[in-house]
N, C-alpha and C positions, 0 to 999 in steps of 0.2 A: 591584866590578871588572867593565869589560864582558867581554864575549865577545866572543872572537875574530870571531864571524861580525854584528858587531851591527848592523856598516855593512853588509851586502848587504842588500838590501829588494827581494824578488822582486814586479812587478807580478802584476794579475788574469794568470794563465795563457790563452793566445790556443791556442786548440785548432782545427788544423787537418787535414783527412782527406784521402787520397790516395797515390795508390801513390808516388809519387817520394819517396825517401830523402834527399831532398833540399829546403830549405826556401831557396824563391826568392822568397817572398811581399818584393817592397822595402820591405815596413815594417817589418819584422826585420830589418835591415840593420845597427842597430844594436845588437842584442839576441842572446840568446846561444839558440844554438838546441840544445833538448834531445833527443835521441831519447827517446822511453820506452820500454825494454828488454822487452819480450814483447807487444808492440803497436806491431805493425808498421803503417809509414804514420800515425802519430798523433806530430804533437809540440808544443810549446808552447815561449814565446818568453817569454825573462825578463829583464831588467834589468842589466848587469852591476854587480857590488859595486865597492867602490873598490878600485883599484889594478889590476881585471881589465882584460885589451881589449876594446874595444868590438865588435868581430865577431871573437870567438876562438869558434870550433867546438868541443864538445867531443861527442867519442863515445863509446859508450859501453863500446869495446871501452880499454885498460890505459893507452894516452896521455892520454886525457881525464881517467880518474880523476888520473893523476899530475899533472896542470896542476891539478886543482882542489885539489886536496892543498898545493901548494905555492905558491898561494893562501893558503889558510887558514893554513900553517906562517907563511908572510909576517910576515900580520896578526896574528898573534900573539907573533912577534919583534916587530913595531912599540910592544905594548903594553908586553910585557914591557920592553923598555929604558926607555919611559917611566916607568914604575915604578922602576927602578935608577936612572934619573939621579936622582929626588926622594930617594930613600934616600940616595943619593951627597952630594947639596946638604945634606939634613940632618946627615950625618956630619963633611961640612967645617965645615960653620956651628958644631957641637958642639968639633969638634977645637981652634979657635981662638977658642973663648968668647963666642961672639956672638949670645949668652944673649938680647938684646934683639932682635937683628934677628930670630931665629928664628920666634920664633910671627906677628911682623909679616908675613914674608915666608910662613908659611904657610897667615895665613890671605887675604891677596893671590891666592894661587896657589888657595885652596880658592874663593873670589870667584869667579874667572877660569873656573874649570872651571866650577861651578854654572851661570853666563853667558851658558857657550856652550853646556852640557847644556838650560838652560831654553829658549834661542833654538831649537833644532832641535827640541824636543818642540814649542814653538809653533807652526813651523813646517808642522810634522808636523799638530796640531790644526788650523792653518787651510786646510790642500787637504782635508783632512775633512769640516770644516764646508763648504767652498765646494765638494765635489762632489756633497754633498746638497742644495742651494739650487739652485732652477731660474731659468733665464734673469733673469726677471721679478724674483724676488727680489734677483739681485744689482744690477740696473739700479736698485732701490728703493734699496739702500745708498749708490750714488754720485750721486743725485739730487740732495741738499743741499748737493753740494760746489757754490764759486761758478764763475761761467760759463765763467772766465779757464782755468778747470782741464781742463772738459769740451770747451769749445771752442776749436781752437788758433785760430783767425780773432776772437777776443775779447782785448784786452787790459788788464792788472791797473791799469795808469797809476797808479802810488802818486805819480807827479811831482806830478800832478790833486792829487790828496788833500792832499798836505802844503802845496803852493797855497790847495786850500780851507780847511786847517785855521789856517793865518797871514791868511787874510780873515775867518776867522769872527767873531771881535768886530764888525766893521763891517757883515756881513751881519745878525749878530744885533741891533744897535741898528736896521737899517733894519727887520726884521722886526716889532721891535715897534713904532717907528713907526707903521705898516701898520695894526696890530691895535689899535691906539690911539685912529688917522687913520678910515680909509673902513668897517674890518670894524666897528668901536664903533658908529658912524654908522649904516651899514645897520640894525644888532640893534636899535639904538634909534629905526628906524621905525617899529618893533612893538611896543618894550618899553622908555618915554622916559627908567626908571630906570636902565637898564642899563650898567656900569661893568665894565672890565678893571679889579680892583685891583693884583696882581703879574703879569708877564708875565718869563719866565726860561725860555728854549729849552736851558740848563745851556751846559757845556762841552766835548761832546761833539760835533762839526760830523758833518754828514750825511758818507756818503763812498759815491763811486763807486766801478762797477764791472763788468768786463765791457763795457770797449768796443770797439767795431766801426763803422768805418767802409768805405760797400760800395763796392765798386769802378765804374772805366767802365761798364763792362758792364750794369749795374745801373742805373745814374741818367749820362747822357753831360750832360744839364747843367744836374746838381746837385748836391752832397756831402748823402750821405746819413750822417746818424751817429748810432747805437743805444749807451746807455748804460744802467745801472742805478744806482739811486738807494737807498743805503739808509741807513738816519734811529732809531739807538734810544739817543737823550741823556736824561740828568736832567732833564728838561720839566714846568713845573708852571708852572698859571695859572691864577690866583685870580680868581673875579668875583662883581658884588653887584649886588644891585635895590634902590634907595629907603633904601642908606647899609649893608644887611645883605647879611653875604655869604651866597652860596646853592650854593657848590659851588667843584670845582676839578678841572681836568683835569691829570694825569699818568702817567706813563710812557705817555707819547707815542710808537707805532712806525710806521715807514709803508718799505713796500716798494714800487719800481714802475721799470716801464720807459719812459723818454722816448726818443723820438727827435727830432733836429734837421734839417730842411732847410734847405740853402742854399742859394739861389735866386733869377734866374737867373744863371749867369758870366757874367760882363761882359769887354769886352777896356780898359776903362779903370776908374776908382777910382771906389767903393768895391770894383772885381773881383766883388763880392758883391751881387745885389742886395736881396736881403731874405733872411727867416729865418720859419721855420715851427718852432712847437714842439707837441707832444703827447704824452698819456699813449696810448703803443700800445694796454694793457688797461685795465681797473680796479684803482687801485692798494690792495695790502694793505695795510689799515690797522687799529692797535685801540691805544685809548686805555682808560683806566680815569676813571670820573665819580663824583665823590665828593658828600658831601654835597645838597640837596632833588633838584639835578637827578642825581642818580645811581637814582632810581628807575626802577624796572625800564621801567616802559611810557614814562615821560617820558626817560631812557636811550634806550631803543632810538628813540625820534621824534629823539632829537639825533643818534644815529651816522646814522638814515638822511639825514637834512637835511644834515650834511655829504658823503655820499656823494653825494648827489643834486646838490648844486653843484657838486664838483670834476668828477663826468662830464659838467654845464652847461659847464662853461669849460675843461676839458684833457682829456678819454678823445674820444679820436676817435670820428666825424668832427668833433668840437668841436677848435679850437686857437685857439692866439696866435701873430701874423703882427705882424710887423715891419718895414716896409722901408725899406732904406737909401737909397734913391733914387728921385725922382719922376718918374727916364725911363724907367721899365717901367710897365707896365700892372697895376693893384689883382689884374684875375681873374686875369692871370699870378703872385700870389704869393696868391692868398687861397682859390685853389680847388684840390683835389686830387682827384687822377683815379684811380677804384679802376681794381684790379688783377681783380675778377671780382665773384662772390655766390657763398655757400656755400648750398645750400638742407640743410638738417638734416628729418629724420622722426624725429619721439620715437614709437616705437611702442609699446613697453611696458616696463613691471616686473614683477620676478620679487621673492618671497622679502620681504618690504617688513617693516618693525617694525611693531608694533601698539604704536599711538597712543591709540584711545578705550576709553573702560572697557568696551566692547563686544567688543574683539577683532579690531576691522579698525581702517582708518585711512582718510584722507580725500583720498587723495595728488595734488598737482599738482607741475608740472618750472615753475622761472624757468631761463631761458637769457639768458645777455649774449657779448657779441662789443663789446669797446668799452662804448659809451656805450646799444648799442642794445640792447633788451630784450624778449623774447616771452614768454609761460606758457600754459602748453596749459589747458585747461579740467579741472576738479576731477572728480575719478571717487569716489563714494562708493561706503562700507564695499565696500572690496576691496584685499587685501593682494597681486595679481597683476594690476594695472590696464591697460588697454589704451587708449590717448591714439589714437593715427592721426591724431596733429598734425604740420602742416608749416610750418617759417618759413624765412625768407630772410633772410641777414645780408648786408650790403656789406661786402667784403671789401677793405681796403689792401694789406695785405703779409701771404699767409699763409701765411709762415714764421716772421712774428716775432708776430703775432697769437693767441690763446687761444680756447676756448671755454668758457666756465664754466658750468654748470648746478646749479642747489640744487634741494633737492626737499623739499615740506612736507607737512604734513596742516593743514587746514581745520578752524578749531575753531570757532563761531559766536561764542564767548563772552569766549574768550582769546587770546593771542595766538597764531598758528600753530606748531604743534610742528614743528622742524628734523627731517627725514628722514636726508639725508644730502647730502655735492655732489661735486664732480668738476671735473676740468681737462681738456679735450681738447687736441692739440696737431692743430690744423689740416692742416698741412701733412703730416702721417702720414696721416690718415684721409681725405684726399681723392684718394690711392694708390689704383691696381689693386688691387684683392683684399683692402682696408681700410678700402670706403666702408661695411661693417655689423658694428657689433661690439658687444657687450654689456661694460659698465662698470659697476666696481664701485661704492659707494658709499662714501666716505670719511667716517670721522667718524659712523659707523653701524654696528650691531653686525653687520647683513647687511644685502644686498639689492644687486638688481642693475637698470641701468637699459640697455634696448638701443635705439638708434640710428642710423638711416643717413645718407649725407652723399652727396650730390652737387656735384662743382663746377660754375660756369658761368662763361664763361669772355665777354668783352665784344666784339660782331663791328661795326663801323662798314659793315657789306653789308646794302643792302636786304634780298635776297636771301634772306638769313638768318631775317627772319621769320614765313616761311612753316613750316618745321621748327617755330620756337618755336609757333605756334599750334597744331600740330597736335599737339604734345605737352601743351600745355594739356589742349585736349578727351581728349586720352586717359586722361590723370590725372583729369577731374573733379572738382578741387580747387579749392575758393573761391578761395582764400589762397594759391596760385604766380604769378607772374608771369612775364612774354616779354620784356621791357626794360627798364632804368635810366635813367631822366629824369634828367640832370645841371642845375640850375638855377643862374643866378649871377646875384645880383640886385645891381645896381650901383647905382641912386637913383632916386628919384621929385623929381616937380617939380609946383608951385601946388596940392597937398594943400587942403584946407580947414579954416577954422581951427573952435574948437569955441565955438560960441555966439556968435560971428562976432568973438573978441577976443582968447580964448583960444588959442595955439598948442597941436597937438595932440602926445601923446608915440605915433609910430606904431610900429608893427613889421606883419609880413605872414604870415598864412597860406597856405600853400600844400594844394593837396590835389588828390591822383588817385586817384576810386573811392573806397575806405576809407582810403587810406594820407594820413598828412597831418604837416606838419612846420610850424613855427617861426623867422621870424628873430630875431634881436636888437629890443631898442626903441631907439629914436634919440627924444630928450627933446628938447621945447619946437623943436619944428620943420616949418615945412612946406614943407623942402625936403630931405629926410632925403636919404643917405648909407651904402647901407649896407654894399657891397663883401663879400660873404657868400657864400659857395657851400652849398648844398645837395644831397640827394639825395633823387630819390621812384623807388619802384619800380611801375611800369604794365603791369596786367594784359594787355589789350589795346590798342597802341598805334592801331589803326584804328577803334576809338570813343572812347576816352577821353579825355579834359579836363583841363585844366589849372587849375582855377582860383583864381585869387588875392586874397584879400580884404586892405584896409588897412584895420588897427583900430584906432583910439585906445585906449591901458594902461588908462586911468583911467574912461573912460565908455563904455568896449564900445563904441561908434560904428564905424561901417561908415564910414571915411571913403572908400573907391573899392572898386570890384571891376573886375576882368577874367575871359573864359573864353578859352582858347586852345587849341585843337585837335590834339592831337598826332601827327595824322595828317600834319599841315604841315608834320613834321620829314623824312619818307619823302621828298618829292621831293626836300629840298634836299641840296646839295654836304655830301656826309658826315655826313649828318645833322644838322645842329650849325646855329643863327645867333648870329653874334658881335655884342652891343653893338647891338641892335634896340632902336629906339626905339616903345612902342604905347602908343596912346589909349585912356585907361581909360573907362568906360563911363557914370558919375552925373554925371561933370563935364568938359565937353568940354577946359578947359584944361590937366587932370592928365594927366599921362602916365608912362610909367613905363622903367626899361632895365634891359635883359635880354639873358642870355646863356642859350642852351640847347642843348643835346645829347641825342642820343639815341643808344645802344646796345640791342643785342638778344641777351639770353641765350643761351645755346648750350651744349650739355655740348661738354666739352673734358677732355682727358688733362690732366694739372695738373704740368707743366714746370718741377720741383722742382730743388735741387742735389743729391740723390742719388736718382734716380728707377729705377737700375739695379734690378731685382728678385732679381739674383742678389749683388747687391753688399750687400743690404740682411741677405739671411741669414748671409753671412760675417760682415761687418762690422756688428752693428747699433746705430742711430744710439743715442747716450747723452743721456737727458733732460736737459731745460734746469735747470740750475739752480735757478728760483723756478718750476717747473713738478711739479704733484704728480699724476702721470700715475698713473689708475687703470683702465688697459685690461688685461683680463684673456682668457679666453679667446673666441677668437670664433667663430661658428657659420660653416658653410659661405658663403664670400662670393660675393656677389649680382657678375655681370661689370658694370662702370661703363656710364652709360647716356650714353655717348659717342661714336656713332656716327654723324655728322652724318645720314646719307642711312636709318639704321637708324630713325629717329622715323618719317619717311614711309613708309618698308615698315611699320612696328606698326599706324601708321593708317590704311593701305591695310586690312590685316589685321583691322582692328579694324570695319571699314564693311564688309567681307564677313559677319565674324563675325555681326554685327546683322542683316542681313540673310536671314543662315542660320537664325537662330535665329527669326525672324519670322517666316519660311515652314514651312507644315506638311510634315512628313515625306513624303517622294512615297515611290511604291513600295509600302508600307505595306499588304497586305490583312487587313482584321481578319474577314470571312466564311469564309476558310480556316485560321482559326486555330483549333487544337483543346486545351484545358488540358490538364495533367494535374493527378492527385490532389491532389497539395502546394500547387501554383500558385493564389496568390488573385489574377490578373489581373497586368497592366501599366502602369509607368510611364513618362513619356517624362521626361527632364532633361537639360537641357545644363552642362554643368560648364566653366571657364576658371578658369586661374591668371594674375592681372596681376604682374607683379615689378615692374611703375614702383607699382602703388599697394600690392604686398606684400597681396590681397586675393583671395581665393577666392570666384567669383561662381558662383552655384546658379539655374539658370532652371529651374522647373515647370511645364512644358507641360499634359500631362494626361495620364490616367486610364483605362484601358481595361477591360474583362471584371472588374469586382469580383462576386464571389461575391454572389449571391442565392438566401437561403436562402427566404423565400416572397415569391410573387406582390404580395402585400399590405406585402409589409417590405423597402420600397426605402428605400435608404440616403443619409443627408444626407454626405460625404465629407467630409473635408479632409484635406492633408497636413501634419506635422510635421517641421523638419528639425530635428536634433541634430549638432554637431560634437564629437565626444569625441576627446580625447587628453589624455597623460597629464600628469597633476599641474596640469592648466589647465581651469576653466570656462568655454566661452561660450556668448554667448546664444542662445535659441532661439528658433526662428522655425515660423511657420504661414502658411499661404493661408486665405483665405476660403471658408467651406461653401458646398455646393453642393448644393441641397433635390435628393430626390429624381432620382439622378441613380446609374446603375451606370460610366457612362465621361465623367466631368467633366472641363471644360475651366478652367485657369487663368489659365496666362501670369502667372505673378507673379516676378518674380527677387528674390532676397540676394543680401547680402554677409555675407563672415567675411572677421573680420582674421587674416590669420597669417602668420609670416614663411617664410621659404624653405626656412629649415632644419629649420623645427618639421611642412611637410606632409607628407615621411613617413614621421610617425610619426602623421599623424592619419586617421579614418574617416568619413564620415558616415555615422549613422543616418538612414534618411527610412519611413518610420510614417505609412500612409494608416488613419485613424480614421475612425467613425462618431458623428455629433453626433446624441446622441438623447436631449432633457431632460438631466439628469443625470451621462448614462451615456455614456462615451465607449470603444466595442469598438476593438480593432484589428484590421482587414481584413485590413491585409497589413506585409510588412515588407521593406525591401530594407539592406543594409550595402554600403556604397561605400570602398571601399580607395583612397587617395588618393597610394597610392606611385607609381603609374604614368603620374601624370597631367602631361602634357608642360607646359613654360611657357612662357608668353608665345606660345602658338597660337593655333589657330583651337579656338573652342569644340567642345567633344567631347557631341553630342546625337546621345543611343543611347535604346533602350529597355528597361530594367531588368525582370525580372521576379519580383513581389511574391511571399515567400513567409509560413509563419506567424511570428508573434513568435521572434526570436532573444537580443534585450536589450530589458531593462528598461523599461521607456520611465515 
């Protein structure tokens, strides 16, 4: 039987202090304000029960008591009659013999109770459960729901579905066609036995989901439309080499997002004038491979070779173009114009699995965006690796676009062991206050990967390349770029044939500096066609080249080249020439057309649909559906390096600092300088914190007054830098000795990598030694606290003075 009182459920007690007898706080307004009787000025604010009012005062002088009395008297008549009427119902049921209906109707009734007792105990268990779950955790829960759910601007379209599902027979026959026709064909370039024996995609039709189409605002003239694709039928396909079969692929799943453009509007028919289609990401895919080819290393060479084709022909910037009519222009429907560049910094790992029988592991990062793919370089045996890799993706749309990263260890022998991977979502991490955060590993038992992200945003102003250059030089990074080379290559004309009979099969190289890309090959022709658009990103556009080679497929033949100076794009009208016709260079007849553009990187604030910052802690955005967001906590964020006119003040700052640090100390008298006891001389260093390259830079000037203990025993010097901080090794660094010398001069500058958040908690040791044979004494010692050290200044060169060993060395 309950108790009277079961329904009142007093929240936490809200304890508030103050002379006023009176409780004005408006968020007790609806809550029942208690005094507590021998503790004056203290009360607390509770929940009202059922049936009470919602702002009934009770005090705690003879009225109060008597309200809450009759209260409780209430609820306690409420039960009690519930209990008499069941006694009542059973008395009638008995009085008039209805022997059968009774225990029916009682155990109904005992149903119906239990029902609603179990519903509100659930109830009760799940604000439980969901006030111990943080933020993050619950965001994980509603991740996997589909997009229609999470996003109201996504719609379910089951009309679509049941459309595609009464086409599927006739898409299925044409599928296998397909797999019969041209895929049979191709395999048996390579492999002339090779046979589809059964092909059965089942009964099961792929179905959409989650579509979106964007508005005006977005595309004025073009229909943009985002759908998802998802694919998990009875799938089984049988194949054989030389009459034996050798294997069979099924349960076939495939996830992914296309989008369609239409393009451009037309004011007469077709309205339409072509169509663009693309994998936005790389699409999830896993199949299971049975039989010879199902082994493991010859397995993993098929999943890759199929991946590796579909981002050839559909993961952007790869697509299929269609057009519906001949009165628009090929570049108008075949070339797409990004939206920016994401530039990413993998800086390091924390916590990482051990991989080799050793106890470290061999860890590198792949990153894709699309079709497009970096990997920083292999860090061996070290389970807290530190990369200070930078790359640059072309960015389309990055709100609907991913960044995907895996991370392995390096085996020599076998094949590399899976670490862990991750999904970033673009369009968050390119936010104020969200371009540096550490991610967790997915798929891994620990370990974490940290990252920083810069947008750049595409300026068509000269103007503007002067900032980008100067940010260049201030990063000192190989590997960033100041523009995007847009290319559209439209045909060549009187190619040469190959052994003067032979038509050649060409396609064309492109390359600026290291960066180099690919077109299409156009077979048996020497008047190719290729209507293509490409992308190159260029370091410096005030030297760099363009250059172009045509290659024949089959016999590597140079059939033409060009160079083209991309300096030539700066004078003209917006940068860009339309539909230029140039003279290639081996054969005066060959000529070749071309379209090209130039933009110039630029940080930019990234002018998102919910870019509020106070919007984004109320309300925060719910992940996407086929996105497995593993952002966890993040370190102090770095301010975005977005300030057009702020790059030329760093490098104004940055050619002073140089020049400070070049010049010796003025001022300076060492003839009036008198030690004392402790003191083993002086060092000079200048110290800077970079936040574009997250790098702690250390210059060793030199060496003053080292302790000479005889005439005869002058000391060969050198200095030691040590970085310690905690739970992290790095490396250490030295100058060169310096024979016989008490006040030695260096000039040698480091670097340390470390991020922003991690400097202070860190120190440097620096440790002037004596190199003699053998024996290395320590002179002196100094400990540099690295809390105070300002960033992104002008370097801080002082003179430290040496005392005896403090730590280890």
């Amino acid at each position: 039987m309950d108790s009277p009182g079961a329904d009142i459920a007093p929240q936490r007690p809200h304890v508030k202090s103050g002379p006023s007898e009176t409780n004005n706080d408006p968020e007790s307004e609806n809550g029942v304000n208690i005094k507590l009787s021998g503790h004056p000025g203290v009360s607390r604010t509770e929940t009202p029960g059922v049936g009470e009012s919602k702002s009934a005062d009770i005090d705690p002088g003879s009225d109060g008591i008597k309200n809450n009395r009759k209260n409780m008297y209430f609820q306690l008549a409420v039960v009690f009659l519930k209990k008499v009427s069941l006694l009542l119902l059973g008395y009638i049921i008995c009085y008039f013999n209805w022997s059968l209906i009774l225990p029916i109707i009682g155990i109904c009734t005992m149903i119906w109770y239990e029902n609603i007792k179990s519903k509100k105990i659930e109830r009760i268990k799940k604000k439980v459960r969901a006030s111990k779950m943080t933020k993050q955790e619950i965001l994980e829960i509603v991740k996997d729901l589909p997009s229609w759910v999470n996003f109201p601007d996504r719609e379910r379209a089951e009309w679509l579905n049941e459309i595609i599902s009464q086409l599927w027979p006739n898409v299925h026959s044409y599928i296998v066609k397909y797999c019969r026709g041209k895929i049979q064909t191709n395999i048996r370039k390579k492999f002339d036995s090779f046979r589809f024996e059964d092909i059965d995609f089942g009964n099961m039709p792929p179905k959409i989901d989650g579509v979106k189409v964007y508005s005006n605002a977005v595309s004025k003239d073009s229909i943009i439309i985002d759908f998802e694709v998802f694919y998990d039928g009875d799938c089984e396909i049988n194949y054989s080499m030389s009459g034996a079969q050798i294997g069979r692929i099924r349960d076939f799943q495939m996830g992914v997002e296309i989008r369609i453009v239409l393009k451009p509007l037309l004011y007469k028919m077709p309205v339409v004038g072509g169509m663009q289609l693309f994998f936005l990401n790389i699409p999830d895919i896993h199949f299971e491979l049975e039989g010879f080819t199902g082994i493991p290393g010859f397995s993993y060479f098929v999943r890759q070779k199929i991946i590796e084709i579909i981002n050839k022909k559909l993961v952007f910037p790869n697509k299929i173009t269609k057009r519906f009519t001949k009165s628009i222009e090929a570049a108008e429907l075949k070339s797409v114009e990004a939206e920016g560049v994401l530039r990413v910094h993998v800086f390091e790992a924390k916590d990482l699995e051990k991989k080799d029988v050793t106890g470290k592991s061999d860890p590198y990062v792949i990153l894709n965006v699309g079709a497009q793919e970096f990997r920083t370089q292999v860090v061996k045996r070290d389970l807290n690796p530190q990369w200070d890799y930078y790359c640059e993706f072309i960015i389309l749309d990055p709100v609907a676009q991913q960044l995907y990263f895996k991370m392995f260890d390096q085996d020599d022998f076998n094949e590399d062991d899976f670490m862990g991977s991750g999904v970033v979502e673009i369009s968050e991490v390119i936010k104020p206050g969200k371009n540096d955060q550490w991610f967790s590993l997915e798929n891994a038992k620990h370990g974490k990967l940290h990252m920083r992200f810069s947008w750049l945003a595409l300026a068509s102003e000269k103007d503007a390349i002067n900032d980008a250059m100067q940010e260049s030089k201030l990063l000192k990074i190989e590997n960033i770029h100041t523009a995007l080379l847009t290319i559209y290559i439209d045909s060549a004309i009187n190619l040469p044939k190959i052994k003067s009979y032979k038509k050649p099969d060409p396609y064309i190289i492109l390359t600026v500096g290291k960066n180099q890309t690919k077109s299409r090959t156009k077979k048996h022709t020497c008047q190719p066609v290729w209507e293509q658009g490409l992308y190159l990103l260029v370091r410096n556009p005030e030297n760099d080249s363009l250059i172009i080679n045509i290659i024949d497929k089959h016999s590597d033949h140079t059939l033409d080249k060009m160079v083209f100076n991309v300096r030539q794009l700066l004078d003209r009208p917006s940068m860009q020439i339309s539909k230029e016709e140039f003279q290639l260079q081996l054969n005066p007849e060959c000529k070749i057309t071309l379209s090209l553009q130039l933009r110039i990187l630029h940080n930019a604030l990234f002018e998102g649909d919910d870019f509020d910052s106070d919007s984004d802690e109320e309300n925060p955005p719910t992940p996407r559906a086929s996105i497995k967001s593993s952002k966890v906590d993040s370190p102090k964020p770095s301010p975005p390096i977005s300030r057009k006119n702020s790059v030329g003040e760093k490098f104004e700052k940055f050619k002073t600092s140089e020049m400070m640090s070049a010049a010796p100390s003025a001022g300076f008298k060492t003839s009036n300088f008198t030690p004392r006891l402790d003191e083993r001389g002086r060092i000079e260093i200048s110290l800077e914190y970079s936040e574009l390259r997250q790098k702690l830079l250390v210059t060793i000037h030199r060496v003053m007054d080292l302790p000479l203990k005889h005439p005869s025993d002058i000391p060969d010097p050198y200095v030691k830098l040590r970085l310690e901080g905690p739970g992290v090794t790095h490396p250490k660094h030295r100058t060169k000795v310096v024979i016989d010398s008490c006040s030695p001069e260096y000039e040698e500058k480091f670097e340390y990598l470390l991020s922003v958040s991690d400097l202070p908690s860190h120190r440097l040791i620096v440790t002037v030694k004596n190199k003699k044979f053998f024996n290395s004494r320590i002179l002196g010692q100094k400990i540099i606290e690295l809390t105070s050290l300002n960033r992104d200044e002008d370097p801080v060169r002082k003179w430290y003075t040496l005392y005896e060993e403090e730590v280890s060395d």
